[in-house]
Structures are given as C-alpha cells and as structure tokens.
N, C-alpha and C positions, 0 to 999 in steps of 0.2 A: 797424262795420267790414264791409266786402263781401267776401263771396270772391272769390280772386284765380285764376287760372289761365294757366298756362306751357303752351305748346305744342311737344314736344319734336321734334326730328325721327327718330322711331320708327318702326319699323314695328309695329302694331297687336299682334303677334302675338311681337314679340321680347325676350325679357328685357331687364331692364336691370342695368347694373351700380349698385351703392349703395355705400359702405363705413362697417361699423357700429363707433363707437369708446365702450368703455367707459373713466371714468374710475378713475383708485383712490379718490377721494373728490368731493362735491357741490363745486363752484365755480360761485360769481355769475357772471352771462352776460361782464359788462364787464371781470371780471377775466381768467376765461379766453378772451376774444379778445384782451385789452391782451394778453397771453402770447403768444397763434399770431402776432399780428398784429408782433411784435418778432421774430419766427422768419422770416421771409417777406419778401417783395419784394413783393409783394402784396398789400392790407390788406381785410379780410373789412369790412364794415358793414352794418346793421340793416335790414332790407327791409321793408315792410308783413307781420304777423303773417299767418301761416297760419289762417282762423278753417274748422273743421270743425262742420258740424249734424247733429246725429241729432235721437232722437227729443223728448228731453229738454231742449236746451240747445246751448248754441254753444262750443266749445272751442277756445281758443287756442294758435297754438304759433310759437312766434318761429324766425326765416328769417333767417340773415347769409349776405349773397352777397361772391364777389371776384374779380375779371378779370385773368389773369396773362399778361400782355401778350409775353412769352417762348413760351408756348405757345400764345395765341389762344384761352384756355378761361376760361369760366366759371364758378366753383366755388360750390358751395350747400350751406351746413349749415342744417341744420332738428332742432332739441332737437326730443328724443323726449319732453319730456314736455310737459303742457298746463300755464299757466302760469297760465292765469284761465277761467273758467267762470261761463256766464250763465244759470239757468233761461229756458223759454220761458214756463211759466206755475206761479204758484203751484202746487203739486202738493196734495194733498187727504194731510191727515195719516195716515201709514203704507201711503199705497200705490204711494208710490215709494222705499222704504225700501233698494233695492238698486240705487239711485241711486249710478253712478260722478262724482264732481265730478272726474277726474283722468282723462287719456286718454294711452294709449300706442299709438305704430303697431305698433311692436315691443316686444319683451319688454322688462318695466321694467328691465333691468338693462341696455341701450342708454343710453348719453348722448346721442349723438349720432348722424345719418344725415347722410354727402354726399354727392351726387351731384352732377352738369353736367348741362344742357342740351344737350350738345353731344354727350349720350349718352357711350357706354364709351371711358374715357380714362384718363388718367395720374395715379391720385392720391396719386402718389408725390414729386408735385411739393410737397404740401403737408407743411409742418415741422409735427409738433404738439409742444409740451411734453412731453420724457419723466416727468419727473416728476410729470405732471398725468395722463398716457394709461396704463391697466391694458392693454388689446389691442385691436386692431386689424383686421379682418377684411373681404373683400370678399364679398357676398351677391348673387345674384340674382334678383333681382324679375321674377315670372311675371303675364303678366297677370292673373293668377285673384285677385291680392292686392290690399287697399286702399289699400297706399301706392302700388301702382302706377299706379292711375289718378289719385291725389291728383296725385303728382306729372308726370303728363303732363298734367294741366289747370292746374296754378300757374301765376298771372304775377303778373308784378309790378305 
C-alpha cells in the first residue's frame, strides 16, 4: 500500500484544530461506525489505510472519512492505534529487542483523532455514541508535531 497525502489548506505555520475521543471500552472498527453512522445524516466509510514508515517497518492506521452535505465539510477519523505492522528486514536476533510492533500518534489512551480538511470547524456536528465515548476534547496541533504534518500530507 502507498502513502497517501492530503493537502490541507493551511497556512504553514497555524495550528490546527483535531478533536481527541477516548472510548469507555475497545470496539471493532464496524461496530462502532455502524453506531456513529445510525446517529448522523452523514455516513463515515473506510478510505485507503494511513501506512506510516520509520525505521523499522511500515505501520498501519485505518482513516474513515464523511461529507456532511449541510455544512459543506468533510470529516476524518483516523484510529489512533496501528492495526498491522510490517518488518522492513528480518532483524538480527536481540538487536531490535525494543522493537515497537504498535504505533500511536497520541497517547495510547486516544481512541480516536478527527479532523477536516477544511481546517478549524464545527465538530459538533458529529453525534457520537454516549455510551461508547468516555471524553471528548479539542487539541491543537503545532507545527512542531507529527501528526501534524502527517495529516497535512494525507490523501486519499
């Protein structure tokens, strides 16, 4: 799979807004969109997987996007955690021993990151399941961070 890249319209130098949702407990990708996705006018589906490279390997991270045609926006959840993991080369016994197979953008205790393309907007428009969502919060992405440039180069 290739990496993909989004081109937001940014300025170089401005935060971005994100919103981090943790859950009260783990849910299957299909289950908890069949949920949002019954809450909405709008219906999220699966976009080509997010694949990031370091040094090590290639790590995956599933992207549901959805266009809510009321507001002219397009909304993007990106699971915070990696979901498959590729070595690049067999590694030489014990010297990659502190070898992450699991990648996080944010602290693992993030479910979920959405943002829009369309830059800082309304993401209040999205219903989530109460009884799936522990909190809720809006964060600011400085250019100095990873996920920020990740997600100014995504496309689909």
């Amino acid at each position: 799979m290739k990496n993909k890249s989004l081109f937001l319209d940014f300025d170089e130098t401005e935060d971005v807004s994100v919103v981090l949702v943790r859950l009260k407990r783990e849910q299957p990708f299909h289950e908890l969109f069949f949920k949002i996705n019954r809450l909405n006018s709008f219906k999220f589906f699966r976009k080509n997987d997010l694949e990031i490279e370091d040094y090590f390997g290639y790590y995956n991270f599933p992207i549901f996007e959805a266009f809510d045609r009321h507001t002219q926006v397009t909304f993007r959840i990106i699971i915070n955690h990696s979901y498959d993991f590729r070595r690049k080369e067999k590694p030489i016994e014990g010297l990659f021993d502190l070898l992450e197979e699991e990648k996080y953008f944010i602290h693992p205790g993030i479910n979920l990151i959405l943002f829009s393309k369309e830059g800082n907007c309304d993401f209040s428009v999205i219903n989530l399941p109460k009884e799936l969502v522990s909190s809720v919060e809006e964060y600011k992405l400085s250019s100095e961070e990873k996920l920020y440039e990740i997600i100014l180069n995504y496309d689909e």
